[in-house]
DODO-700080 format. One record per atom (N, C-alpha, C): residue in one letter; x, y, z negated. Coordinates in pm, whole numbers, padded with zeros to 5 digits, always signed. Layout:
BEGIN
aXYZ;...
END
This chain:
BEGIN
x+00299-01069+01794;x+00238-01103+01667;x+00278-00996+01565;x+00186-00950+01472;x+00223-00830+01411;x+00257-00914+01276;x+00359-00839+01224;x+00419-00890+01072;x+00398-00768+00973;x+00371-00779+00881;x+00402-00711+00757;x+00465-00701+00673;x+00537-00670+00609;x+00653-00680+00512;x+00685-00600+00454;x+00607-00588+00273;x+00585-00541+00188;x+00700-00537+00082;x+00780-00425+00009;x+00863-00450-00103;x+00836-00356-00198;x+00922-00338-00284;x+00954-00232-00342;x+00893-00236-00493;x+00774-00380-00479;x+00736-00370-00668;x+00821-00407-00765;x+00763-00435-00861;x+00839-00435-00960;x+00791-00426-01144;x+00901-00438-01218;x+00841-00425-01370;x+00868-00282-01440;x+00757-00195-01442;x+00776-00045-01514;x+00684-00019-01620;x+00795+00067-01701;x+00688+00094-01826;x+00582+00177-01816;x+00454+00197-01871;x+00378+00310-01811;x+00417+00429-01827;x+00389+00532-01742;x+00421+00658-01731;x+00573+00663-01608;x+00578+00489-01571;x+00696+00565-01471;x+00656+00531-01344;x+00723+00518-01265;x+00718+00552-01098;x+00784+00429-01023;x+00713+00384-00899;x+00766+00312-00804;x+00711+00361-00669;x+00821+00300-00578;x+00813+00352-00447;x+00766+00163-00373;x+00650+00245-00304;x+00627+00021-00163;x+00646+00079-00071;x+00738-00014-00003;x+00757+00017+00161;x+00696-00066+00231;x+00669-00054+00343;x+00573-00181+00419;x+00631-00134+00542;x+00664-00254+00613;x+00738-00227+00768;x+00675-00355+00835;x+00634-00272+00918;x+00552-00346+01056;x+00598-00379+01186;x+00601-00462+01186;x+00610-00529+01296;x+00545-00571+01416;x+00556-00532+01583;x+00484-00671+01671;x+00344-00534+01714;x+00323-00432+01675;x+00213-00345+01719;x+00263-00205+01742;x+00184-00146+01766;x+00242+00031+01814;x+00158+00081+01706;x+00308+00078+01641;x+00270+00152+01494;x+00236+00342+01444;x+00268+00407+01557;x+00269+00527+01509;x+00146+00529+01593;x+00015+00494+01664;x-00071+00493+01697;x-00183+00416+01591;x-00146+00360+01483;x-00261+00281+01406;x-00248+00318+01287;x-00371+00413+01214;x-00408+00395+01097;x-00326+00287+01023;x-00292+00335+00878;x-00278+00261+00774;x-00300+00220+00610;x-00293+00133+00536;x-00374+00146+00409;x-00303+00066+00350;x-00303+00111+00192;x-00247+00019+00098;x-00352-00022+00002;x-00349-00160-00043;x-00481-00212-00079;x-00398-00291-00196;x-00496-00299-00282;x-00424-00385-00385;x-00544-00468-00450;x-00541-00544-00544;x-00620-00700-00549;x-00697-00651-00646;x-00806-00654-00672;x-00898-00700-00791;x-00920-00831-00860;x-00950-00774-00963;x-00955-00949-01059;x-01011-01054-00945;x-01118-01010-00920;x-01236-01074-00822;x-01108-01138-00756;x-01015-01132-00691;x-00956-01158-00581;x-00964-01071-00438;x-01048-00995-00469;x-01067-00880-00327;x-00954-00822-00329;x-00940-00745-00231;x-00881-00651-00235;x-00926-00543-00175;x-00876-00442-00218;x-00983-00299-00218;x-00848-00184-00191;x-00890-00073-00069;x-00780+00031+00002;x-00807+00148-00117;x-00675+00181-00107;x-00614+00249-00282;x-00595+00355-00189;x-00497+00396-00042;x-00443+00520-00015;x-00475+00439+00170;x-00499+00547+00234;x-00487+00559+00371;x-00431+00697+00439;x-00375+00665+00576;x-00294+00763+00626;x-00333+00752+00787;x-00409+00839+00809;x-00415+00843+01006;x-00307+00827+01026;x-00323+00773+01175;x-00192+00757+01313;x-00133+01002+01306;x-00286+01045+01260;x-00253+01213+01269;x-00178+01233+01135;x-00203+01141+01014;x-00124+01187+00898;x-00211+01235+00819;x-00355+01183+00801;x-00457+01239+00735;x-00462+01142+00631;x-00472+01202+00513;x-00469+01094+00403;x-00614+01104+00304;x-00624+01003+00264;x-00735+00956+00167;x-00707+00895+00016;x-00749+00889-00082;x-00698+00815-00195;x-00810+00790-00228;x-00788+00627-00305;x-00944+00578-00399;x-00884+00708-00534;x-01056+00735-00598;x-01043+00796-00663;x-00942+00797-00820;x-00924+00608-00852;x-00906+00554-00937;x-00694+00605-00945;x-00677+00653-00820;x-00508+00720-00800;x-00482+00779-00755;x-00638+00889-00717;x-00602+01017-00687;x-00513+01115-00771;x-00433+01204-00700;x-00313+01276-00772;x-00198+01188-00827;x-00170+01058-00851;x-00090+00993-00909;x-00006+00916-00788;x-00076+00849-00677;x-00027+00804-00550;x-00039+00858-00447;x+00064+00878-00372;x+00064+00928-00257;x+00148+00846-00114;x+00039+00847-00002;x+00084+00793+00109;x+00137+00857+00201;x+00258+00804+00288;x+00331+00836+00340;x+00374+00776+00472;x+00437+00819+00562;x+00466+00698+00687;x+00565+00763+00763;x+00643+00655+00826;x+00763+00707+00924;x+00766+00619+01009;x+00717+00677+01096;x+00699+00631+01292;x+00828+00598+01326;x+00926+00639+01311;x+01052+00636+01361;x+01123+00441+01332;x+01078+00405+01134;x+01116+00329+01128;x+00994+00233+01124;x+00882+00252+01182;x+00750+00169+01170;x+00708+00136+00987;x+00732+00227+00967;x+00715+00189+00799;x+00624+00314+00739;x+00503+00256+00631;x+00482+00311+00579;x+00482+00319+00406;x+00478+00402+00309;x+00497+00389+00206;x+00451+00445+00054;x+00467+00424+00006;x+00347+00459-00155;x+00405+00492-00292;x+00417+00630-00288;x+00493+00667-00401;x+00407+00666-00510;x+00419+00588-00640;x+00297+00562-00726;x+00356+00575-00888;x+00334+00752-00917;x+00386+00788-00997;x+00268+00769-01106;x+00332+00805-01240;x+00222+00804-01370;x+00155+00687-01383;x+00214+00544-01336;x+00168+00419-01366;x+00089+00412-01490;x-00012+00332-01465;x-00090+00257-01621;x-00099+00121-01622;x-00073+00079-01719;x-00138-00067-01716;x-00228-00141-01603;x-00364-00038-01602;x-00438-00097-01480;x-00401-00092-01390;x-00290-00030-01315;x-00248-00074-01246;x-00158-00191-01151;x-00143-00237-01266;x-00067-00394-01259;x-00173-00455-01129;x-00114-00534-01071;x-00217-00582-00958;x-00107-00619-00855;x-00095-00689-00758;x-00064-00723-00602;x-00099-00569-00554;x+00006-00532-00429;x-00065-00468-00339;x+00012-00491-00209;x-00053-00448-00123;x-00067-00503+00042;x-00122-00386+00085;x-00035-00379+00235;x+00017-00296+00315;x-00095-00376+00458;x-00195-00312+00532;x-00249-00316+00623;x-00297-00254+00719;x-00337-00282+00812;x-00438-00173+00965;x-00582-00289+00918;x-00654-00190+00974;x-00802-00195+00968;x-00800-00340+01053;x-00752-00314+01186;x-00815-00466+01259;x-00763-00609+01196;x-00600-00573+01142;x-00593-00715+01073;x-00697-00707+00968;x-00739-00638+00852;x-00831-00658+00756;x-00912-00757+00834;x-01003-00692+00930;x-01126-00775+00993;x-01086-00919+01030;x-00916-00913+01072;x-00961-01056+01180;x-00878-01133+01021;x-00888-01121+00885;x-00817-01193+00744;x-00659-01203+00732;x-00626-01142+00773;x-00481-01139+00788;x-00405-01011+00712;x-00319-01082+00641;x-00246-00995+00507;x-00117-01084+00506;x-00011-00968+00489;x+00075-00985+00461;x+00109-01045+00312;x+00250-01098+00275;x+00312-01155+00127;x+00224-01084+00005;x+00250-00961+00030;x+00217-00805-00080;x+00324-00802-00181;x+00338-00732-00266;x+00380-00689-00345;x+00373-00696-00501;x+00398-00766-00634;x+00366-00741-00704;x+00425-00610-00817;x+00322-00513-00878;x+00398-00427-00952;x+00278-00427-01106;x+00384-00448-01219;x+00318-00494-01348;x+00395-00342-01437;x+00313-00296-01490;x+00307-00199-01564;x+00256-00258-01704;x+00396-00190-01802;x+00384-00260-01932;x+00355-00151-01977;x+00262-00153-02107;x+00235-00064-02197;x+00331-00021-02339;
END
């Protein structure tokens, strides 16, 4: 059974920096794509940064240059350095692989609130 287990948010003023770790559990992790997704008002949630099993990365445009994804095979963890916070960024975020997305399955997540 694969687990997820998201930390590292938190309360920052804007303009500063936090680090999410997400450690996986229960799958062969340095073989699966990964993504950090965080919530919309709506309640969706929508992929902010992705990282191939090769280390190929993607960013939504909305944190491009400001977040960056990261991963270490060694400790099954991947992670999200998310500098130059804004306000909008306040939100949940969650640590996933593509197939849990499909079959609804999400981990705790994370909350990180950026004060102005």
């Amino acid at each position: 059974q694969v687990k997820l287990a998201e930390s590292g948010g938190g309360l920052v003023q804007a303009g500063g920096s936090l680090r999410l770790s997400c450690e996986v559990s229960g799958s062969s992790f340095s073989t699966t794509d990964m993504g950090w997704y965080w919530q919309t008002p709506t309640k969706s949630r929508e992929l902010v940064a992705f990282i191939g099993r090769g280390g190929s990365t993607r960013y939504a445009d909305a944190v491009k240059g400001r977040f960056t994804i990261s991963r270490d095979n060694a400790k099954n963890s991947v992670y999200l350095d998310m500098n130059n916070l804004k306000p909008e960024d306040t939100t949940m975020y969650y640590c996933n692989t593509d197939d849990l997305v499909l079959l609804g399955y999400w981990g705790q997540g994370t909350q990180v609130t950026v004060s102005s």
